[in-house]
Predicted model as a PDB file, atoms N, CA, C, CB and O in Angstrom, pLDDT in the B-factor column:
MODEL        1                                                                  
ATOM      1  N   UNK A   1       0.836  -1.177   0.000  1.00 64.00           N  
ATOM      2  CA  UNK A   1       0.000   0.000   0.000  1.00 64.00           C  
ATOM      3  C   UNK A   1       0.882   1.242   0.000  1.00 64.00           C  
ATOM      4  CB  UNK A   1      -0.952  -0.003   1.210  1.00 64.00           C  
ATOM      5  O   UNK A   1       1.941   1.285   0.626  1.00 64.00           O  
ATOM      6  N   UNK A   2       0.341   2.381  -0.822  1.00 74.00           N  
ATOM      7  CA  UNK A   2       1.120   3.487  -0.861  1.00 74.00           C  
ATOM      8  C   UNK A   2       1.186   4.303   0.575  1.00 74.00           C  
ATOM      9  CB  UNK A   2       0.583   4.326  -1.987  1.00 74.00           C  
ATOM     10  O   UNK A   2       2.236   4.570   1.159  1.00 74.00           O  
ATOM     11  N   UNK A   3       0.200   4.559   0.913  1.00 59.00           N  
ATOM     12  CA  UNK A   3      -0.114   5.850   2.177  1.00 59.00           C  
ATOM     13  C   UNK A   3      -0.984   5.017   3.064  1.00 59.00           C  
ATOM     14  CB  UNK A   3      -1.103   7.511   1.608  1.00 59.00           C  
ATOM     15  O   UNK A   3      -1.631   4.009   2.776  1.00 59.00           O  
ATOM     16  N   UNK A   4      -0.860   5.675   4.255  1.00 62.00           N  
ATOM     17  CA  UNK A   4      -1.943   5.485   4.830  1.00 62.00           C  
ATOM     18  C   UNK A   4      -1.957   6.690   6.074  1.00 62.00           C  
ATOM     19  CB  UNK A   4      -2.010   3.945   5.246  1.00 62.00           C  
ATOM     20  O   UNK A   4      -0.947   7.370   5.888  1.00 62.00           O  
ATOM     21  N   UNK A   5      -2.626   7.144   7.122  1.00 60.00           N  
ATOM     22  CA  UNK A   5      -3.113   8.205   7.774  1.00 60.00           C  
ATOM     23  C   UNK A   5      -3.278   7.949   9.034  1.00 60.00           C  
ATOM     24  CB  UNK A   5      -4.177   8.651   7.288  1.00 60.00           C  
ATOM     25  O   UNK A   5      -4.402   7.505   9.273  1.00 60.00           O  
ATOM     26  N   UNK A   6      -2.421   8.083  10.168  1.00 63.00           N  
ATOM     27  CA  UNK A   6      -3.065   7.854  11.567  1.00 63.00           C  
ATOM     28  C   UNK A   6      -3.416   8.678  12.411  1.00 63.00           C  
ATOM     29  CB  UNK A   6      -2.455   7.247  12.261  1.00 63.00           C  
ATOM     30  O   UNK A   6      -2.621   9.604  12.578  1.00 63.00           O  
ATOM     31  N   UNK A   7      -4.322   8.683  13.009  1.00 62.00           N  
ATOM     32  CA  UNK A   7      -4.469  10.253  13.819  1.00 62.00           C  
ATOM     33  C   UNK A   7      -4.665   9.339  15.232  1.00 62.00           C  
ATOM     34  CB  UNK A   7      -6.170  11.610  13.258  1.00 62.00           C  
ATOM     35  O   UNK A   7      -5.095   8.211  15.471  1.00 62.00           O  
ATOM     36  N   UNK A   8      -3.971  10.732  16.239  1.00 65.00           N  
ATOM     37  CA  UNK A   8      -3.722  10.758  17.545  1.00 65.00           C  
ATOM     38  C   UNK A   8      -2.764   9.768  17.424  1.00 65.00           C  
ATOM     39  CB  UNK A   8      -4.849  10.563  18.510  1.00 65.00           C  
ATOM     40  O   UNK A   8      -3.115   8.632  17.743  1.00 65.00           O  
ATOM     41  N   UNK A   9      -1.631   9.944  17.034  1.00 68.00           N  
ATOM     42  CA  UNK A   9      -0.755   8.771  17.611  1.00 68.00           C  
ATOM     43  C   UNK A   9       0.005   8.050  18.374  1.00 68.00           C  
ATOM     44  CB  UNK A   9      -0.389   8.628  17.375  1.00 68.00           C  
ATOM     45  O   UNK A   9       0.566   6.980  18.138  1.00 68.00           O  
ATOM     46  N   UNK A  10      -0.017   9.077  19.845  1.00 68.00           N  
ATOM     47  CA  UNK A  10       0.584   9.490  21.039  1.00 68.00           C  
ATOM     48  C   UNK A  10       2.409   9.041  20.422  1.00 68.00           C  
ATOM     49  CB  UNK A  10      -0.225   8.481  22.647  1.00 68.00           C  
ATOM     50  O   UNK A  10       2.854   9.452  19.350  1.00 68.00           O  
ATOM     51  N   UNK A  11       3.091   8.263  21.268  1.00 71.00           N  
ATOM     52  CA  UNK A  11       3.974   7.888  21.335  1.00 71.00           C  
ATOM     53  C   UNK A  11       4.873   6.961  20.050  1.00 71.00           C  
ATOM     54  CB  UNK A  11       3.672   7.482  22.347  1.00 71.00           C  
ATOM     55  O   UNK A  11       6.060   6.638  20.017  1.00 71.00           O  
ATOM     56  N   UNK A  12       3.723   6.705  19.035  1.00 75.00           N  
ATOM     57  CA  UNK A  12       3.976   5.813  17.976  1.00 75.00           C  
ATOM     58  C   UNK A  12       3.938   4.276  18.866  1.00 75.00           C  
ATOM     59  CB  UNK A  12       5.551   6.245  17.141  1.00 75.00           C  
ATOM     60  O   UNK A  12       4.974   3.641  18.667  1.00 75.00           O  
ATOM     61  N   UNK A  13       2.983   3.596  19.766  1.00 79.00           N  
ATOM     62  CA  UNK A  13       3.105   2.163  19.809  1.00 79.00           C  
ATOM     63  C   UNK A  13       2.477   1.385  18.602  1.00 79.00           C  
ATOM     64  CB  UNK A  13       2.487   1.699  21.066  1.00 79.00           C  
ATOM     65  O   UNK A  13       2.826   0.220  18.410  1.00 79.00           O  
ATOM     66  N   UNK A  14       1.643   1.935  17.857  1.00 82.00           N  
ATOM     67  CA  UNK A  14       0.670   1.450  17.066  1.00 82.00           C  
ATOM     68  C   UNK A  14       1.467   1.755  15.419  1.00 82.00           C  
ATOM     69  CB  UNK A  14      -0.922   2.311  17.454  1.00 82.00           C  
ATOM     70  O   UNK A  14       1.602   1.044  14.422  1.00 82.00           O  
ATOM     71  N   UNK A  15       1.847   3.057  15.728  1.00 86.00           N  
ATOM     72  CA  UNK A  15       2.006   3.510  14.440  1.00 86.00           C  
ATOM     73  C   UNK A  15       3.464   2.957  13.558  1.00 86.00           C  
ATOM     74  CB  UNK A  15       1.956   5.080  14.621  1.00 86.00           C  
ATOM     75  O   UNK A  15       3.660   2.727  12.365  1.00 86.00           O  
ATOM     76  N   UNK A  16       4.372   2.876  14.825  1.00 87.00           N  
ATOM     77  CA  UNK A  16       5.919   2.363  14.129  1.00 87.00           C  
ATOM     78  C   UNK A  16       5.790   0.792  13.377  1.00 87.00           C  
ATOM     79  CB  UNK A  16       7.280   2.190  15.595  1.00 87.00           C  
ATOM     80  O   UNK A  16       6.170   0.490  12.246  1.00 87.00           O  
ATOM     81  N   UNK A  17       5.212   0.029  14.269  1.00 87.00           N  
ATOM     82  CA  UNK A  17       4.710  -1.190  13.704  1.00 87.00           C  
ATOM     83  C   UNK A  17       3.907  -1.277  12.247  1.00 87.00           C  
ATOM     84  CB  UNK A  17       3.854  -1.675  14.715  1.00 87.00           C  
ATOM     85  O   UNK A  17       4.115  -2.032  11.297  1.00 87.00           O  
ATOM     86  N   UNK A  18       2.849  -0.158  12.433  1.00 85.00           N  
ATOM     87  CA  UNK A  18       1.763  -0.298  11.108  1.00 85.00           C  
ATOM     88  C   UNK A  18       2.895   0.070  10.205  1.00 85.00           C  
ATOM     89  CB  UNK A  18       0.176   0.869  10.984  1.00 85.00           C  
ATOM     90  O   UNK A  18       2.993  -0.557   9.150  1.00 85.00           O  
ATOM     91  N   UNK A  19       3.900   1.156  10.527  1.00 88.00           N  
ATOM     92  CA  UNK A  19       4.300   1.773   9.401  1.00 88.00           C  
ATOM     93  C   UNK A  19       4.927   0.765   8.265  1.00 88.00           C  
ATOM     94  CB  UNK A  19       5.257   2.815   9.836  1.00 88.00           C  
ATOM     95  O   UNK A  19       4.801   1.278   7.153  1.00 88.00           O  
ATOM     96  N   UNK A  20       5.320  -0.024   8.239  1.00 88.00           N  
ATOM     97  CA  UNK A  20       6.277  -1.687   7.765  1.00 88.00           C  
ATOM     98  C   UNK A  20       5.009  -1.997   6.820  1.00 88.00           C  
ATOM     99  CB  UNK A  20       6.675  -3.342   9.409  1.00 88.00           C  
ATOM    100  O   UNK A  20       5.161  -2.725   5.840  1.00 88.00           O  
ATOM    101  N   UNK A  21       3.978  -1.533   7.073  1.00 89.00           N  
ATOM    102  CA  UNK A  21       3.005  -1.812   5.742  1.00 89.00           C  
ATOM    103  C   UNK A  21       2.396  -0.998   4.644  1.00 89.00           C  
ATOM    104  CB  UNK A  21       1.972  -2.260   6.140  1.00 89.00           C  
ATOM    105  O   UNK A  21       1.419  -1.304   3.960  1.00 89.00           O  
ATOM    106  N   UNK A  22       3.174   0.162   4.578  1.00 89.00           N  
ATOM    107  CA  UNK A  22       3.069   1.419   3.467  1.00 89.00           C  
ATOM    108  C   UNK A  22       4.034   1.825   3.439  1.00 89.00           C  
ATOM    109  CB  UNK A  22       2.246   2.540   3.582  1.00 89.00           C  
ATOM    110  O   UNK A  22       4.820   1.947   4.379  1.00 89.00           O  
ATOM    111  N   UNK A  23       4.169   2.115   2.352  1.00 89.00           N  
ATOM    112  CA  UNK A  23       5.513   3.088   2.099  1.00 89.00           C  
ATOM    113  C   UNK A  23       5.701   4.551   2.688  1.00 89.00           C  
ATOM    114  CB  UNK A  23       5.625   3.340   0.596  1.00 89.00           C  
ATOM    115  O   UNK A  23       6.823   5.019   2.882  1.00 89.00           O  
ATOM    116  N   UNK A  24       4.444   5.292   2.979  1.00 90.00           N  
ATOM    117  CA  UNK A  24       4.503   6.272   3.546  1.00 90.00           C  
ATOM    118  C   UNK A  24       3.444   6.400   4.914  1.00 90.00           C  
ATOM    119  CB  UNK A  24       4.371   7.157   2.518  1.00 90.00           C  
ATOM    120  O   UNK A  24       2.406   5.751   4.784  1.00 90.00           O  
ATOM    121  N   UNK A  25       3.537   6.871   5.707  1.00 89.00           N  
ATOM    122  CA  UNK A  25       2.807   7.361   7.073  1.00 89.00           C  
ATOM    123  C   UNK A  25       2.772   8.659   7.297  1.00 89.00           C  
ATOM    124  CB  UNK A  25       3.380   6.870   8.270  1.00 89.00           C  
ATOM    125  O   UNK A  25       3.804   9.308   7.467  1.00 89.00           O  
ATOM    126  N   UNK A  26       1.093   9.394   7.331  1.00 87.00           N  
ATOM    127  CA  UNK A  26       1.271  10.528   8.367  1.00 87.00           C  
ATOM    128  C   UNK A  26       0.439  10.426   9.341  1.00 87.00           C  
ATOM    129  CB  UNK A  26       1.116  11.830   7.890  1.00 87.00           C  
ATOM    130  O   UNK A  26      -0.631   9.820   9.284  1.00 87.00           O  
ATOM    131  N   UNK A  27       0.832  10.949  10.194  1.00 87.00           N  
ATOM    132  CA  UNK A  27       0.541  10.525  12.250  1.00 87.00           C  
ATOM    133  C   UNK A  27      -0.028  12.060  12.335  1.00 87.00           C  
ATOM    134  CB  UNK A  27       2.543  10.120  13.774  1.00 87.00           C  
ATOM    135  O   UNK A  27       0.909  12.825  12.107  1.00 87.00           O  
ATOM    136  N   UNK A  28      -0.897  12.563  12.513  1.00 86.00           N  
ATOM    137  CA  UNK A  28      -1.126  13.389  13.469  1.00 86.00           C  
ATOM    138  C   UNK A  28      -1.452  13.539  15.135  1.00 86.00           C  
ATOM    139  CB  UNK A  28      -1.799  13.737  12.974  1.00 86.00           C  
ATOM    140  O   UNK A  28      -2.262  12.698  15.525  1.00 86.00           O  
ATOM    141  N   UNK A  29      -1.110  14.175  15.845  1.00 88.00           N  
ATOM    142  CA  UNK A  29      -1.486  14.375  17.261  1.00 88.00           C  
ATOM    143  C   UNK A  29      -1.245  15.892  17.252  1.00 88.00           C  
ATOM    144  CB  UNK A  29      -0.577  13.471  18.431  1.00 88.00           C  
ATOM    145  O   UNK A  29      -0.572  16.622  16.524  1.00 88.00           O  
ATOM    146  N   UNK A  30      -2.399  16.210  18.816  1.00 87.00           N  
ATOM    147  CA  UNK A  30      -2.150  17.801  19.214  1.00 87.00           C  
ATOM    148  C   UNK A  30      -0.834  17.835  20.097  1.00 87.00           C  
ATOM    149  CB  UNK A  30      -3.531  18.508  20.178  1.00 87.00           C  
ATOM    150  O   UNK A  30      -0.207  18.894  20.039  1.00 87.00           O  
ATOM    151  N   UNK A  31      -0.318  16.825  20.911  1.00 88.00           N  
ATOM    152  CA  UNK A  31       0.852  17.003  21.768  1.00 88.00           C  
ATOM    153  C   UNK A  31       1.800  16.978  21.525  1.00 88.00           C  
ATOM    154  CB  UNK A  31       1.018  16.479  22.503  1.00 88.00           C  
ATOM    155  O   UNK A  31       2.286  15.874  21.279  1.00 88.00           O  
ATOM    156  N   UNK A  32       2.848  18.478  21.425  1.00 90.00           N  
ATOM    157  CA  UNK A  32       4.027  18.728  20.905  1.00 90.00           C  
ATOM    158  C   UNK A  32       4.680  17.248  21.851  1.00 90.00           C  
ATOM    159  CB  UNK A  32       4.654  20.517  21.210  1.00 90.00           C  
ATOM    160  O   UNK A  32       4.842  16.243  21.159  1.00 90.00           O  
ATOM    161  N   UNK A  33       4.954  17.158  23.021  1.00 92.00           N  
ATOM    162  CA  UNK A  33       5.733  16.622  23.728  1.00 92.00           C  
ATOM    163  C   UNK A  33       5.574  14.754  23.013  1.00 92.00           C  
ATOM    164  CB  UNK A  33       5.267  17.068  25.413  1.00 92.00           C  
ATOM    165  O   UNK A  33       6.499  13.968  22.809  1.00 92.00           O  
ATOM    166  N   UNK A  34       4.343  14.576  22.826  1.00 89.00           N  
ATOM    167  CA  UNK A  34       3.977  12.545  22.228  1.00 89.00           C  
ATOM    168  C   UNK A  34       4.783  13.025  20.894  1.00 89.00           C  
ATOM    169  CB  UNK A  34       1.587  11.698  21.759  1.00 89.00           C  
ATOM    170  O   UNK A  34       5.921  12.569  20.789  1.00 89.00           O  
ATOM    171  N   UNK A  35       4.458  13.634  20.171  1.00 90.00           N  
ATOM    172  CA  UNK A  35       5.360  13.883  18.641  1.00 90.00           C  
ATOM    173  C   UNK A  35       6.991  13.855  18.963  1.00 90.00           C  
ATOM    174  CB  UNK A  35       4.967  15.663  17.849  1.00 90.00           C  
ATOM    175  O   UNK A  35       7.779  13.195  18.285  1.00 90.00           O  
ATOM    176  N   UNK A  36       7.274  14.451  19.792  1.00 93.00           N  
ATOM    177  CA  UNK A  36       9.242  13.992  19.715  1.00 93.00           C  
ATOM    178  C   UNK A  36       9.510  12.901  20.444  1.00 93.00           C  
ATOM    179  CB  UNK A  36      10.459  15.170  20.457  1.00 93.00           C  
ATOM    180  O   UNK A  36      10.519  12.201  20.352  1.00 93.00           O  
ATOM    181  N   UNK A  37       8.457  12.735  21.285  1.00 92.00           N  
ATOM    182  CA  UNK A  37       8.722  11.273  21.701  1.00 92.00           C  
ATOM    183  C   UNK A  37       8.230  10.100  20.943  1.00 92.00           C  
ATOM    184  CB  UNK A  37       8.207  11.080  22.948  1.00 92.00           C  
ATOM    185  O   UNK A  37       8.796   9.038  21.201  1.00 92.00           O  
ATOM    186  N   UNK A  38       7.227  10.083  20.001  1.00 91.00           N  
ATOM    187  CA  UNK A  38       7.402   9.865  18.705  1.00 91.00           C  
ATOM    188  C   UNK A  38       8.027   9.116  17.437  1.00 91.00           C  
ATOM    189  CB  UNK A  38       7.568  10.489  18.652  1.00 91.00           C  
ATOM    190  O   UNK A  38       7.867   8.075  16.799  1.00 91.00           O  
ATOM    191  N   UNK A  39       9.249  10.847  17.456  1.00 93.00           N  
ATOM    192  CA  UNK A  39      10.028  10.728  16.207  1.00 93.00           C  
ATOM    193  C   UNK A  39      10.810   9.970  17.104  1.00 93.00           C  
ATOM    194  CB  UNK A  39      10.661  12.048  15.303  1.00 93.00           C  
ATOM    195  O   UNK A  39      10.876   8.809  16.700  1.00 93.00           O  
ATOM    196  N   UNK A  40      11.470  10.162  18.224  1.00 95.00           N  
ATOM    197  CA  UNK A  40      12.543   9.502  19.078  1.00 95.00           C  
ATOM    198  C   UNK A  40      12.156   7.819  18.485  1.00 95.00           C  
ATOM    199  CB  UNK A  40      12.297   9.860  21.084  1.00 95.00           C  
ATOM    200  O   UNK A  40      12.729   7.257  17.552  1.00 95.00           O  
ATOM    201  N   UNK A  41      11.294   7.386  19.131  1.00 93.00           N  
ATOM    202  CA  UNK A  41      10.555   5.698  19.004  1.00 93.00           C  
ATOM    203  C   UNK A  41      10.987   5.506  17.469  1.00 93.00           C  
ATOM    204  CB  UNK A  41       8.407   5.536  19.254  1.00 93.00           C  
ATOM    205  O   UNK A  41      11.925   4.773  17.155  1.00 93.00           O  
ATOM    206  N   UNK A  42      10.353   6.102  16.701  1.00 93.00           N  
ATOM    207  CA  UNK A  42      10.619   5.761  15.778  1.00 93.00           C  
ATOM    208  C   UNK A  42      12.106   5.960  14.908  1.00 93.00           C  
ATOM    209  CB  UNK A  42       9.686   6.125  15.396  1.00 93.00           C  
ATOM    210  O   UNK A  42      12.263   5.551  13.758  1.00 93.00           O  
ATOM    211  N   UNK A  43      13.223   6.725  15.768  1.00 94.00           N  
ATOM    212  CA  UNK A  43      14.644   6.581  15.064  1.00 94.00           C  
ATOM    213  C   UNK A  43      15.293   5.348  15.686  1.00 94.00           C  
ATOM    214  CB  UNK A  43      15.659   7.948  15.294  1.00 94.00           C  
ATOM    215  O   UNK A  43      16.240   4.674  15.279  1.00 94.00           O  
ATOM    216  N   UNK A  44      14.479   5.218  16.862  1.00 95.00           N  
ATOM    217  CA  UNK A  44      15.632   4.028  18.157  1.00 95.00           C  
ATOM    218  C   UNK A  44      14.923   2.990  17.366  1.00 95.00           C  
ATOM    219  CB  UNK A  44      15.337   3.916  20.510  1.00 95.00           C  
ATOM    220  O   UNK A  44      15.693   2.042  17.522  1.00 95.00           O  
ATOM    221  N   UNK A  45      13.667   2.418  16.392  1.00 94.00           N  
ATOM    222  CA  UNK A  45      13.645   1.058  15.645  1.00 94.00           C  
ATOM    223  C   UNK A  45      14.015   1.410  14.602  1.00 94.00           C  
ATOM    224  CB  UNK A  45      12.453   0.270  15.495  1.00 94.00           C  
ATOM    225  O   UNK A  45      14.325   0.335  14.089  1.00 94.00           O  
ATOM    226  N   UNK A  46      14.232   2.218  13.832  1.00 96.00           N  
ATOM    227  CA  UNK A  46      14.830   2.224  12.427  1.00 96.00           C  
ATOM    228  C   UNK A  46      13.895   2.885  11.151  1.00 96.00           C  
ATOM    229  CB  UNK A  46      15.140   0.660  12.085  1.00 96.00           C  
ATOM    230  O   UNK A  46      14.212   2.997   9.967  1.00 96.00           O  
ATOM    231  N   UNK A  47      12.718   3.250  11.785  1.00 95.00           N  
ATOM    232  CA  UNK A  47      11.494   3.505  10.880  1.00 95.00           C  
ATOM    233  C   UNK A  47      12.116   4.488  10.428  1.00 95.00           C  
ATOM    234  CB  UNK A  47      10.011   3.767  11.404  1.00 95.00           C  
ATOM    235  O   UNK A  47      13.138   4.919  10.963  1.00 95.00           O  
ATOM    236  N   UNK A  48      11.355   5.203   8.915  1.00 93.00           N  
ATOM    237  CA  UNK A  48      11.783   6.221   8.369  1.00 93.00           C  
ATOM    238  C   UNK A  48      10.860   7.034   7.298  1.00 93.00           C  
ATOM    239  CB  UNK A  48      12.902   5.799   7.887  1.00 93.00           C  
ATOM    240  O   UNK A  48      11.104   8.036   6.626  1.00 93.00           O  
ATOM    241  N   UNK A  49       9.629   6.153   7.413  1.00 94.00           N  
ATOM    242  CA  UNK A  49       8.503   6.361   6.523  1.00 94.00           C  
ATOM    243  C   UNK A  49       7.502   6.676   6.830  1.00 94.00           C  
ATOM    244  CB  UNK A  49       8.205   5.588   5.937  1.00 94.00           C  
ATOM    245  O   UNK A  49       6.494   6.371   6.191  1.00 94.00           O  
ATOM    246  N   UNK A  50       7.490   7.683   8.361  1.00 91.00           N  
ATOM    247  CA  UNK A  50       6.582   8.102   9.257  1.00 91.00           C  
ATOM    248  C   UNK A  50       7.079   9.666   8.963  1.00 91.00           C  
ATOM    249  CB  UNK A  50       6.686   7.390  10.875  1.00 91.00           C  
ATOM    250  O   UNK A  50       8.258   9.994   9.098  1.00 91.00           O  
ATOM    251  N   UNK A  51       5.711  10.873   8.414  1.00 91.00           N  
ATOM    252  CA  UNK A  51       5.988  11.903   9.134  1.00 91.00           C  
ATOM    253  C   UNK A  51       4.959  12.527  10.025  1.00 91.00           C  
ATOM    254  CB  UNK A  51       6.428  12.725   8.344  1.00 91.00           C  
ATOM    255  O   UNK A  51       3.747  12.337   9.931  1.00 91.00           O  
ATOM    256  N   UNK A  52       5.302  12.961  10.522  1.00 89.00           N  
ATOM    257  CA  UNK A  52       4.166  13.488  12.095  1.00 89.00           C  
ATOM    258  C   UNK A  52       4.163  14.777  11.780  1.00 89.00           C  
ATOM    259  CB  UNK A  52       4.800  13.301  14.012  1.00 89.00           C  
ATOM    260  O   UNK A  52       5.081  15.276  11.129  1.00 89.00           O  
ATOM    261  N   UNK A  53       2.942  15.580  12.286  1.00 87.00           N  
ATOM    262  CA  UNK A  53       1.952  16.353  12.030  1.00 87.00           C  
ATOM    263  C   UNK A  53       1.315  17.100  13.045  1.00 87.00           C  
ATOM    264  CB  UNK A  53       1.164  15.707  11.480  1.00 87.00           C  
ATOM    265  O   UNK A  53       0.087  17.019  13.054  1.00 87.00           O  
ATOM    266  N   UNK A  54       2.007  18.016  14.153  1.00 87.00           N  
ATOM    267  CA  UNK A  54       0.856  18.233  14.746  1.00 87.00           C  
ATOM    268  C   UNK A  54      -0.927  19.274  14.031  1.00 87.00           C  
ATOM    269  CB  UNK A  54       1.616  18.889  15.944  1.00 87.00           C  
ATOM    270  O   UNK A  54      -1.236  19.881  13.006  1.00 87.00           O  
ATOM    271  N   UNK A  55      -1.528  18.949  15.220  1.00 82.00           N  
ATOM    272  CA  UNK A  55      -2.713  19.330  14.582  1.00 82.00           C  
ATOM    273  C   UNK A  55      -3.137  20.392  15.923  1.00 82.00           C  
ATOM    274  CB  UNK A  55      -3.850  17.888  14.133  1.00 82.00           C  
ATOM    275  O   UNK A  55      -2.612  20.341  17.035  1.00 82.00           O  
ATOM    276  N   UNK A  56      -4.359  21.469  15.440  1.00 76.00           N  
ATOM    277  CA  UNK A  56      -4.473  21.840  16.547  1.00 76.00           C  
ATOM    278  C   UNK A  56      -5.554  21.220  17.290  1.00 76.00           C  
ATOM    279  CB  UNK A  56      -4.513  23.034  16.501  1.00 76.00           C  
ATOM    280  O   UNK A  56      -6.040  20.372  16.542  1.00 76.00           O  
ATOM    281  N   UNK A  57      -6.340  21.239  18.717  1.00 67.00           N  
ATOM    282  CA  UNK A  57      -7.671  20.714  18.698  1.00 67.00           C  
ATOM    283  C   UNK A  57      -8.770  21.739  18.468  1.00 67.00           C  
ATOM    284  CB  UNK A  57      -7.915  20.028  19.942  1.00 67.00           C  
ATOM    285  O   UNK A  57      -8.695  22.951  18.670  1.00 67.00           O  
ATOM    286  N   UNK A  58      -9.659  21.138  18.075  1.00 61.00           N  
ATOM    287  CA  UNK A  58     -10.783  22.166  18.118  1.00 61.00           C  
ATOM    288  C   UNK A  58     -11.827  21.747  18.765  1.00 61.00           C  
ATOM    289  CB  UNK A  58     -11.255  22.580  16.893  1.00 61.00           C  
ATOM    290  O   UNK A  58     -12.255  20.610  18.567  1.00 61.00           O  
ATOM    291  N   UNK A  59     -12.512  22.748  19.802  1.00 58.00           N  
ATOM    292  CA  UNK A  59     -13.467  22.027  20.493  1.00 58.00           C  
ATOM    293  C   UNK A  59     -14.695  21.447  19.615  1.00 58.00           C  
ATOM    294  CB  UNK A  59     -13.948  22.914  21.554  1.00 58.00           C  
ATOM    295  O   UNK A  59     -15.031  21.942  18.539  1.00 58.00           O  
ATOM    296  N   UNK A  60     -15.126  20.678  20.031  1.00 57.00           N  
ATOM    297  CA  UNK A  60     -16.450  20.011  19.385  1.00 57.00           C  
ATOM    298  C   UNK A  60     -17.498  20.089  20.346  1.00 57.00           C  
ATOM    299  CB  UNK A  60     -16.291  18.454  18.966  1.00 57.00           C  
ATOM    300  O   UNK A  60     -17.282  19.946  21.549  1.00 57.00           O  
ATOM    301  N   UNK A  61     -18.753  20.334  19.809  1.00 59.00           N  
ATOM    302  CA  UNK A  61     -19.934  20.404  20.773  1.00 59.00           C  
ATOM    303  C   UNK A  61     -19.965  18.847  21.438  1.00 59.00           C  
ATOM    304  CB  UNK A  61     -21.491  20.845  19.888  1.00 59.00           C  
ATOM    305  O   UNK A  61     -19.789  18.667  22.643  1.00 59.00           O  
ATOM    306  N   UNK A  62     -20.139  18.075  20.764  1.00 58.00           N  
ATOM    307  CA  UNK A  62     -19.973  16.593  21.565  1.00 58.00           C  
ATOM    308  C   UNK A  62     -19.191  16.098  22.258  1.00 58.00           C  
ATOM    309  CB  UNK A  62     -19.934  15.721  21.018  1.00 58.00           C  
ATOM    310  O   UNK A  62     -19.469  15.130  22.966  1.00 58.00           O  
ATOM    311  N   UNK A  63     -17.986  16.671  22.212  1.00 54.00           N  
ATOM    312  CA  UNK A  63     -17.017  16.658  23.620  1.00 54.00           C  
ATOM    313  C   UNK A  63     -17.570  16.810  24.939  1.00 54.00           C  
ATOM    314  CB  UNK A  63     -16.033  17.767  23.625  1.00 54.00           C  
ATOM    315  O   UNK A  63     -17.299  15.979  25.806  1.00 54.00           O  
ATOM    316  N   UNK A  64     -18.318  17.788  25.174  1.00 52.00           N  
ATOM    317  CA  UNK A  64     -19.063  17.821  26.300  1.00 52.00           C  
ATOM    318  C   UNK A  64     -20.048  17.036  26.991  1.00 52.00           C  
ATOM    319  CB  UNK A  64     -19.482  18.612  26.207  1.00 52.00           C  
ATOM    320  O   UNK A  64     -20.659  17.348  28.013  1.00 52.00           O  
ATOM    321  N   UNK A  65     -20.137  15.905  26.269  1.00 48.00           N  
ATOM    322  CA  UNK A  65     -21.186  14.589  26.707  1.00 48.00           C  
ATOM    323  C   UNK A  65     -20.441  13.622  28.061  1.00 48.00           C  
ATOM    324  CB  UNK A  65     -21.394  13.346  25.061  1.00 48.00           C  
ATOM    325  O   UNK A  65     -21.031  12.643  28.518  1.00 48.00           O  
TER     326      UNK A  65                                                      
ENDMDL                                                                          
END                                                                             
């Protein structure tokens, strides 16, 4: 598969693994601090086909449920 899209990706546990099945990855999350910890995870296994994204949040009326 060419691409694929992950959102919220905190730390990359999910995402470094998926990444081994596309050639490309983008990760978004709002937390500057999960994004370099992150890119970190993902230089200490070798990945290289992940780029991360922060995003901002925006409130949603249904958040409040």
């Amino acid at each position: 598969m060419q691409l694929s899209e992950i959102t919220n990706c905190p730390i990359g546990n999910f995402t470094i693994p998926f990444a081994n099945n596309f050639k490309k990855v983008l990760a978004t999350e709002i937390s500057k601090s999960s994004i370099n910890a992150a890119k970190d995870n993902m230089l200490l296994n070798g990945v290289e086909n992940i780029e991360f994204l922060r995003k901002e949040y925006h409130h949603h009326p249904f958040h409040s449920f």
